[in-house]
N, C-alpha and C positions, 0 to 999 in steps of 0.2 A: 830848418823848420821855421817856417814864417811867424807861428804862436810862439816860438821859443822865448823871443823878445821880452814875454811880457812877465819871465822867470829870471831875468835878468837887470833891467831896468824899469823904475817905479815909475809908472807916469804920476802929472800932477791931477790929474781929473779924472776922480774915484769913478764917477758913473762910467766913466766913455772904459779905463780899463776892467769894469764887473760886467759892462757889455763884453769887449775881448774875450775875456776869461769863460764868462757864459758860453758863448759862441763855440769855443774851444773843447768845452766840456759836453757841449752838446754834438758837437760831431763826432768827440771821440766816444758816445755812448754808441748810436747812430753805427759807426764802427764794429766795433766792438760786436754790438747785436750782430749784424752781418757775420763775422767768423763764428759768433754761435749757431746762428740759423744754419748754416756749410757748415758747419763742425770742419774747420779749418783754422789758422793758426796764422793765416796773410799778413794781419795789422799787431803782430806781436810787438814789431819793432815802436810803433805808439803809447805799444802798452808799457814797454820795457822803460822808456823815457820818462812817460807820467809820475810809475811807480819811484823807478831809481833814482833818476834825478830831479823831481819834484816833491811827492810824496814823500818821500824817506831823507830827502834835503832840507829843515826847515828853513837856511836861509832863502832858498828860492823860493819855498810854498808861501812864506809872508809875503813875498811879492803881492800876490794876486788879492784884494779882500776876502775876509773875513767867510762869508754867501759861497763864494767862488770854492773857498778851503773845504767846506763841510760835503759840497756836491762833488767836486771829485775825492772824498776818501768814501763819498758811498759808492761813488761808482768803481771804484778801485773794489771795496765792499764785494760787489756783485762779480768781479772776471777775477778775484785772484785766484781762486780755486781755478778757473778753466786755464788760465796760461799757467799752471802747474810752480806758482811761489808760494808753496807752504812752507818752506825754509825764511820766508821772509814774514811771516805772521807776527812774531813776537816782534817784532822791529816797527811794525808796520801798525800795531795795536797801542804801542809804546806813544805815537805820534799823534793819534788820535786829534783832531781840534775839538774847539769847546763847542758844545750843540747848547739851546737855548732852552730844551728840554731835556736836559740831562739826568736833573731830580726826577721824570719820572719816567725814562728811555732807561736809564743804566748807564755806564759803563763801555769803553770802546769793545767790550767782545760782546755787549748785549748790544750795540748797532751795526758790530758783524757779523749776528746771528742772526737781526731781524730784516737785513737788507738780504740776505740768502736765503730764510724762507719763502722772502716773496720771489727771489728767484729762481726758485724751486718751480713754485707753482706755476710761472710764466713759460718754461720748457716746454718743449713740444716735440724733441730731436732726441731719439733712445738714447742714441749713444753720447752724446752730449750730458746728457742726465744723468747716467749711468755713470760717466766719467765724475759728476759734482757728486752723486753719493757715495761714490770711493775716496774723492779729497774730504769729504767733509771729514772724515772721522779724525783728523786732526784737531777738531773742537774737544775731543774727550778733555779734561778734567780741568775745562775755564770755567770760573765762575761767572754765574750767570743768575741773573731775579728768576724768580719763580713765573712768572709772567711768559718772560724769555724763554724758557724752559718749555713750559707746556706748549708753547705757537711752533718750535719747532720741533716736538713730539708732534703735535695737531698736524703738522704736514708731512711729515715721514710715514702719519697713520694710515694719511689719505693716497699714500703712494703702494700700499698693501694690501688694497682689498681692489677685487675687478669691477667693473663699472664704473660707474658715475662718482665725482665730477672729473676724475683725472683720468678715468679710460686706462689704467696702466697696461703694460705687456709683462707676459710670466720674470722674462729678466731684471723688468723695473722691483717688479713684487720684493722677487727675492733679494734685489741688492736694497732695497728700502728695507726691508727685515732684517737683512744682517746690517744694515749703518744704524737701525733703531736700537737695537739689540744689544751695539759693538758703544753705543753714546749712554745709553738708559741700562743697565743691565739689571737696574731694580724694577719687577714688576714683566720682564719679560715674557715669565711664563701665563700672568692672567692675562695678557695682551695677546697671544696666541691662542688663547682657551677662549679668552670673548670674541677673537676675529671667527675660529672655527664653530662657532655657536650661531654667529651671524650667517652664516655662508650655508651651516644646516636650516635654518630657518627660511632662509629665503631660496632653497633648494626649489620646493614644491612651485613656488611663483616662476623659476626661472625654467622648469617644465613645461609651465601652461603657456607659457609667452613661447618657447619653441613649437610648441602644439599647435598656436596661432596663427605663427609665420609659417609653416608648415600648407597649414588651411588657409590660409590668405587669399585674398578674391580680386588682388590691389589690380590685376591685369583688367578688368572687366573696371572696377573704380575708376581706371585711369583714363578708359577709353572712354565711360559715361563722360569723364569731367575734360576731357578734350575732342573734341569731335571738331578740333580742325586738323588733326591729325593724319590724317587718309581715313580715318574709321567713322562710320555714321553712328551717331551718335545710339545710346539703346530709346527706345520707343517702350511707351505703357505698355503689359503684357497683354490687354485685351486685344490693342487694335492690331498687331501680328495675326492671334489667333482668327480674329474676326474673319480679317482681309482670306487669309487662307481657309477658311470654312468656305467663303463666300468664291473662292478661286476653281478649290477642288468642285463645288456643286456644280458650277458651269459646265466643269470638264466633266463631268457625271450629265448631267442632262444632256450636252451637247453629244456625248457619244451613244445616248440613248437614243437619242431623233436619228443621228447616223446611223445606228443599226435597224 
């Protein structure tokens, strides 16, 4: 590997190696995304290098500055659950570098909590997802700020209810219930008693919105509001009427004179 270089030997000229490094890190995100987006597993061997032998190496992670160390252990952050190294968590939390907000981020599992909420939320691939809220449940019993805690309760909640903003499917619902459930088990039962409150409440509205779509006129809307379409556009209701009063009378008179 051409970037390997720069885990081995220290150049003299910080900027030009935090460029390298950058460059490095941002392909292997880039990456990375791609086997999420395919729920496929192709760039594992990138990943496996980053983690093993840089990550979990500090002589080679000093290599790279300082900037370079914090962006790839968030992005490590984000794939370790989907390339399936949760055996490598506690090792891998151990190494943590220093963040510059740490006083009020937390702790290396309260910025491998908060880099996995967000992506959570960023998912868009069932099984993908489905896949991060079956590893997550290896978080059970880290400490974490109370902060930490509630943002990712706040997104496991949103993976629970149908609709808006996450759109889930019955499988997501359920595996976000049971990883909430399996992480928080205080409070489980009001958390289903206020979801099922919700969901009766807003029964009657999601009636009348099927009533609506049901009744819907969008065919005729759609044809008003394109008439380059092959369809002529609709016309005021009078001047139809008019023209054919005025059509039929002719045809009426005209067959009068004939007989």
């Amino acid at each position: 590997m051409l970037f390997s270089q720069l885990f081995e030997v220290e150049l003299d000229d910080a900027d030009v190696q935090l460029r390298y490094a950058s460059a490095l890190i941002q392909g292997a995100t880039n990456i990375c995304w791609i086997d999420i987006q395919s729920n496929t597993r192709r760039f594992r061997s990138l990943y496996q290098y980053l983690l093993d032998e840089v990550v979990l190496e500090p002589t080679r992670l000093n290599k790279i500055p300082m900037q370079a160390q914090r962006d790839l252990y968030l992005l490590m952050s984000r794939v370790i659950f989907f390339y399936n190294s949760v055996e490598k968590l506690e090792s891998f939390l151990k190494l943590c570098p220093t963040f510059p907000n740490a006083s009020l981020v937390g702790g290396a599992a309260d910025i491998l909590t908060i880099e996995l909420a967000d992506q959570l939320q960023k998912l868009k691939v069932e099984p993908v997802l489905l896949h991060y809220l079956g590893q997550i449940k290896a978080l059970r019993g880290m400490e974490l700020r109370i902060a930490t805690s509630t943002r990712l309760k706040t997104c496991l909640y949103s993976f629970t209810a149908p609709g808006g903003p996450m759109y889930p499917t019955r499988a997501v619902r359920h595996a976000a219930w049971d990883t909430l459930d399996f992480l928080f088990p205080v409070g489980r039962y009001t958390r289903h008693l206020i979801s099922g409150n919700q969901q009766l409440t807003n029964l009657p509205a999601r009636k009348e919105m099927a009533t609506l779509r049901r009744s819907d006129t969008t065919p005729n809307v759609l044809h008003s509001l394109n008439p380059g379409a092959g369809l002529k556009p609709f016309a005021p209701k009078d001047k139809p009427l008019r023209a054919h009063r005025v059509t039929l009378k002719h045809y009426v008179n005209s067959n009068i004179f004939q007989s």
